[in-house]
C-alpha positions in Angstrom: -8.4 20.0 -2.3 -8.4 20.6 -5.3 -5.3 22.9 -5.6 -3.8 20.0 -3.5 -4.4 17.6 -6.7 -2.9 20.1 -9.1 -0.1 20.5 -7.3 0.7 17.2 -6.2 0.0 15.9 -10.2 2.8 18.4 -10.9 5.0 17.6 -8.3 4.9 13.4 -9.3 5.4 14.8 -13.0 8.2 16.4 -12.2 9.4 13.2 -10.4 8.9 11.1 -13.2 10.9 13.4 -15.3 13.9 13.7 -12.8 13.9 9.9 -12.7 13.3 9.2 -16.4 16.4 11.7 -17.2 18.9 10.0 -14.8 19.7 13.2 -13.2 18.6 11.5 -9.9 17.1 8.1 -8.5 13.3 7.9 -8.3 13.6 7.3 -4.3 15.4 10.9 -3.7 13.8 13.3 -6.1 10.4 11.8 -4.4 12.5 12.6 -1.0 13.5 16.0 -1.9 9.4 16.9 -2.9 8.0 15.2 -0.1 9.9 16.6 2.4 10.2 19.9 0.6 6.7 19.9 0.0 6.1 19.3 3.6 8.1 21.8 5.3 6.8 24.7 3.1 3.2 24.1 3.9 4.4 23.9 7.9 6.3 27.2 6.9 2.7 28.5 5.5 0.4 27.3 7.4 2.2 29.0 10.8 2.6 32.2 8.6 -1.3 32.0 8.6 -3.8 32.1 10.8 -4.1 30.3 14.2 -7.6 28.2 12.9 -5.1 27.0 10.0 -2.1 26.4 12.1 -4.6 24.3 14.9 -6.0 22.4 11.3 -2.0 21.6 10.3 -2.3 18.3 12.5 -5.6 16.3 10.6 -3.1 17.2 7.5 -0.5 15.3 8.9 -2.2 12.5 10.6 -5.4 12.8 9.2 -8.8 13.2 10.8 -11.9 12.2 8.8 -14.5 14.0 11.0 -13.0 17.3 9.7 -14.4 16.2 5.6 -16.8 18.5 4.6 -19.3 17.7 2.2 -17.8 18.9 -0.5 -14.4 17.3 0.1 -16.1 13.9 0.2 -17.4 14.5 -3.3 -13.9 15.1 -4.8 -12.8 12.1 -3.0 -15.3 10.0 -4.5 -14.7 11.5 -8.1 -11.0 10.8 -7.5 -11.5 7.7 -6.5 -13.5 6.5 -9.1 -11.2 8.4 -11.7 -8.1 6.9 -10.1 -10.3 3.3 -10.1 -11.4 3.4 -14.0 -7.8 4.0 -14.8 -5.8 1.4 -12.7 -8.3 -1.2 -14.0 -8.2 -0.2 -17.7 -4.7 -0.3 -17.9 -3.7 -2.3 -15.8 -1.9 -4.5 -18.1 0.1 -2.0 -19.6 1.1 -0.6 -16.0 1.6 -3.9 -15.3 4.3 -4.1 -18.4 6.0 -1.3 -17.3 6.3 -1.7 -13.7 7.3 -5.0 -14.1 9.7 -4.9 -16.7 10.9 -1.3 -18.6 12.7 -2.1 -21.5 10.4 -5.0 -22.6 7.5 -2.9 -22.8 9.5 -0.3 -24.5 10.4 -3.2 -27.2 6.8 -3.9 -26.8 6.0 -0.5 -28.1 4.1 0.8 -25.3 3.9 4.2 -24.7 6.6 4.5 -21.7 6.8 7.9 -20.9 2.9 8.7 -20.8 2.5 5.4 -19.0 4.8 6.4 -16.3 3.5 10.0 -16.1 -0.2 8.3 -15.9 1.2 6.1 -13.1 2.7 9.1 -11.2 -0.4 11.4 -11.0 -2.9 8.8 -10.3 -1.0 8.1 -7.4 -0.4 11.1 -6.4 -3.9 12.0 -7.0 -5.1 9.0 -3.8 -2.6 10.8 -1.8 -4.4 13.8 -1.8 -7.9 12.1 -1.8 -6.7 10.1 1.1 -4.7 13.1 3.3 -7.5 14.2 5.0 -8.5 10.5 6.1 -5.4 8.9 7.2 -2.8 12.4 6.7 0.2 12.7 4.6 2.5 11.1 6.7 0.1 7.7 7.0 -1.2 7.4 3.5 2.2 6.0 2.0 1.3 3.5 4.4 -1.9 2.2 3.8 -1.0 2.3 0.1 2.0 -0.4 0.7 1.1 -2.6 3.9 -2.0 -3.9 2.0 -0.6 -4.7 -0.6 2.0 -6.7 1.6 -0.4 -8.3 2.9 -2.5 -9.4 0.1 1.0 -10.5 -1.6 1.3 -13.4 1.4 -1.3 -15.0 0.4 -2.5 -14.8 -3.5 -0.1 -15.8 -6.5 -0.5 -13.2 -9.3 -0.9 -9.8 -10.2 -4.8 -9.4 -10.2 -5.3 -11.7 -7.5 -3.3 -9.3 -5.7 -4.5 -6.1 -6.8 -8.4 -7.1 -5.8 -7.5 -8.5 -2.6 -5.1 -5.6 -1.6 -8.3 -3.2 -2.2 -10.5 -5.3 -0.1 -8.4 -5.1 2.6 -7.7 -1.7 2.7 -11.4 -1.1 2.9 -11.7 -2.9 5.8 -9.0 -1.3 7.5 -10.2 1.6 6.9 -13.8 1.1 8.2 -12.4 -0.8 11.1 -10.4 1.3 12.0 -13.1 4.5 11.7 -15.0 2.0 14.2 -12.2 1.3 16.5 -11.2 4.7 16.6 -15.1 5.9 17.7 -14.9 3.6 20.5 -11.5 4.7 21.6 -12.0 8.0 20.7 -8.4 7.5 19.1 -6.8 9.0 16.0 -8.3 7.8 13.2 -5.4 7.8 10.7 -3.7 6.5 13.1 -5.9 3.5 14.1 -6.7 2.8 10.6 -2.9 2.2 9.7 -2.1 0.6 13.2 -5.2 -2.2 12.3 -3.6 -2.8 8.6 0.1 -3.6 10.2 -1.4 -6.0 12.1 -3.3 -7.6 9.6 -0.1 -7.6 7.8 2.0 -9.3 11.1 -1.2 -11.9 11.6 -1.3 -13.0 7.9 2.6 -13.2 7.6 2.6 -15.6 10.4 -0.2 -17.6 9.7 1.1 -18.1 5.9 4.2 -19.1 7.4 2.9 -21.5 9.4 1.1 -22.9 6.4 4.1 -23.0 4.1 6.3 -24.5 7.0 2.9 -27.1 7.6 3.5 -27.8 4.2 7.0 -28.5 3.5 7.6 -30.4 6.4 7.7 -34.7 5.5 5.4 -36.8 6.6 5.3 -38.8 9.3 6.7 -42.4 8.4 4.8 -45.2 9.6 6.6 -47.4 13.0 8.2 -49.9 11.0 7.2 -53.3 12.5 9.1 -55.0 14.8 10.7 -58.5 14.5 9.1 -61.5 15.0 10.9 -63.6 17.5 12.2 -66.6 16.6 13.5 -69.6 18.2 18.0 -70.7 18.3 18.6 -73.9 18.3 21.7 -74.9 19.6 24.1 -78.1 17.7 24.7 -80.0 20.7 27.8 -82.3 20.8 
C-alpha cells in the first residue's frame, strides 16, 4: 500500500502539471493515467502469480475482509493525514477550487495548493481501494457529496455532512453486505446512490411544497336580496 501511495501521489502530480501547463484538460490527462494505470497493473498482475491474479478482483471492486492488520493502520494514518489537511486548509482549497485567478490575485500559493489538493486525493484513493476498489472509490467520493449538496447551503455545511454520510454508507453497507453475503464495495456504493435518489426527491418535494401559493380562502357568497318591481 504503501508503494500504491507513492505512486498514485506521482501520478496526480503529474496531472496537476499537465493541466496547469495547458498541454491537456484536467479530465483527459486524469483519463489517460487512470486507465493507463489500470491496464498495466491487469497486464502485471496476470504476468504474476495465480494467488495475485485471483486477488486482482478486491483491487477492482474492493473487498474489506481481505485488510490485513497492517493495511488498516496505513489507512488510518492516511486518513487522519488526509483529514488534518482538508480541515486546515480548507479555506485556501476552498479559494482555489472555487475561483483560480482570484486567489492567485489573492496571493495564494496556487501551484502548491493544487499539488496538495491532487495527492491528498489521490492518497484516499489508495486508502479506500481495498474497501470499496478502484473502480468504486471515485464514487463514494462524489455521490456524497451530491447528496449532502441537496440539502445544506454552504461550503462547510457541506463538507461535514458529506463525511457523515459517507460513514454511514460505508458501515451500512459492510452490514448489508454480511447479511447478503454481497460485494461489499459494491453494496456500500449501491446504499449511497440511493441515499442520493431518496434525498433528491424528498428535497424536491420540499422546494416544490414550498413554492407552491397558498390556498385562497372561498370568497363569500352573495347575500340575496330582494327586486322590487315599478308597477304601472
Amino acid at each position: 500500500m504503501l508503494v500504491a501511495v507513492v505512486v498514485a501521489a506521482l501520478g496526480a502530480v503529474a496531472i496537476e502539471l499537465v493541466r496547469e501547463r495547458g498541454k491537456a484538460s484536467g479530465d483527459v490527462a486524469l483519463a489517460i493515467l487512470f486507465y493507463g494505470g489500470i491496464s498495466g497493473g491487469v497486464v502485471l498482475v496476470s504476468l504474476s502469480s495465480a494467488q495475485n491474479s485471483r486477488s486482482l478482483v478486491s483491487y477492482l471492486f474492493g473487498s474489506p475482509l481481505t485488510t490485513s492488520a497492517s493495511d488498516l493502520a496505513v489507512i488510518a494514518v492516511l486518513g487522519a493525514v488526509v483529514l488534518a489537511v482538508a480541515l486546515l486548509l480548507r479555506p485556501w482549497l476552498f479559494a482555489v477550487c472555487h475561483d483560480e485567478e482570484y486567489a492567485r490575485v489573492a496571493g495564494l500559493p496556487i501551484r502548491l495548493l493544487n499539488i496538495t489538493l491532487a495527492v491528498t486525493t489521490a492518497v484516499t484513493v489508495t486508502a479506500a481501494m481495498r474497501a470499496v476498489g478502484l473502480l468504486l472509490v471515485s464514487a463514494l467520493m462524489v455521490v456524497p457529496v451530491a447528496t449532502a449538496q441537496q440539502v445544506t447551503r454552504g461550503f462547510r455545511a457541506t463538507m461535514h455532512l458529506a463525511m457523515g454520510l459517507g460513514v454511514a454508507a460505508s458501515v451500512a453497507g459492510l452490514g448489508v453486505s454480511w447479511r447478503l453475503d454481497t460485494a461489499p464495495g459494491a453494496t456500500i456504493v449501491l446504499l449511497a446512490i440511493v441515499g442520493f435518489v431518496v434525498v433528491t426527491l424528498g428535497a424536491g418535494a420540499v422546494r416544490r411544497a414550498r413554492a407552491r401559493p397558498p390556498a385562497r380562502p372561498p370568497e363569500p357568497e352573495p347575500e340575496p336580496h330582494e327586486v322590487v318591481l315599478d308597477r304601472p
